[in-house]
N, C-alpha and C positions, 0 to 999 in steps of 0.2 A: 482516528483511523486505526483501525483494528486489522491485523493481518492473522492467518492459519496457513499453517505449512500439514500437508497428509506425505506421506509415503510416494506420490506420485506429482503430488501438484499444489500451489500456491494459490491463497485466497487473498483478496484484500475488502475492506467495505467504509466509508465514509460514514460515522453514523451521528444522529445528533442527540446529545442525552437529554436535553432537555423533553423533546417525543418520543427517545427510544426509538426512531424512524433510521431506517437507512437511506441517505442521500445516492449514492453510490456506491457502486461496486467493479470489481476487475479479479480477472482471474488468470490461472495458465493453466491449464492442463499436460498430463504427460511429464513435465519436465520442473525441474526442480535443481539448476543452477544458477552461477551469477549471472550468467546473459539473459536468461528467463527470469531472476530479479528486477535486472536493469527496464524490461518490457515491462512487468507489471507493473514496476516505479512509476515509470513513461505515462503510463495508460490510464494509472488512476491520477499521477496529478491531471491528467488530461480533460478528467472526467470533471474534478474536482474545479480545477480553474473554466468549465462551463458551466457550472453552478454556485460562481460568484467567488468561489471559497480560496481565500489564499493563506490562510493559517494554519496549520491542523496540529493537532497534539498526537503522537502517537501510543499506538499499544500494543508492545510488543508479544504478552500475552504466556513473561514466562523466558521464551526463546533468548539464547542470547546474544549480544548486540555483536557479532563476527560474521564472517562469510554473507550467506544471500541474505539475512536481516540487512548488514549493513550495506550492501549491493546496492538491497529495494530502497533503503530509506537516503540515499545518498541520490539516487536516481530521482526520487521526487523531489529532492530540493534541489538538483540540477535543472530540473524544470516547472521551475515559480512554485512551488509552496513551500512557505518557511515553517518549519519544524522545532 
C-alpha cells in the first residue's frame, strides 16, 4: 500500500509487485487532515478487505510517520488490515 499526499488532497493505492497491478485504490480530494486520513484509512481497508486482502505492508514514500500518515495508517488497522 502506497499513499501521496499533494497540496490539496490524499491518494492511497493497493498494489501488487509481483504484476506491478494496482488492486485498489481511494482517495480524498480538497482536504488533507486527520479526519480526511481517518476516511481514506476507512475506505481503503474497505476496498482492500473485498478483495480478500488482509495484510498489507506499507509505503510510506518518504513522508513521516506523524500526523495524517499516522491518522491514515492507524485507521486501517482499526479496520481489519494488519500492517
Amino acid at each position: 500500500m502506497a499513499i501521496f499526499k499533494s497540496n490539496t488532497s490524499m491518494y492511497t493505492q493497493v498494489i501488487n509487485d509481483e504484476t506491478s497491478s494496482t488492486i485498489c485504490n481511494a482517495f480524498v480530494r480538497n482536504k488533507k487532515n486527520i479526519e480526511a486520513a481517518k476516511l481514506l484509512g476507512a475506505e481503503i481497508a474497505k476496498n482492500a478487505l473485498s478483495h480478500s486482502i488482509k495484510s498489507l505492508v506499507f509505503d510510506r514514500r518518504g513522508y513521516k510517520y506523524h500526523g495524517v500518515i499516522k491518522a491514515f495508517v492507524d485507521s486501517v488497522r482499526e479496520n481489519g488490515i494488519t500492517i
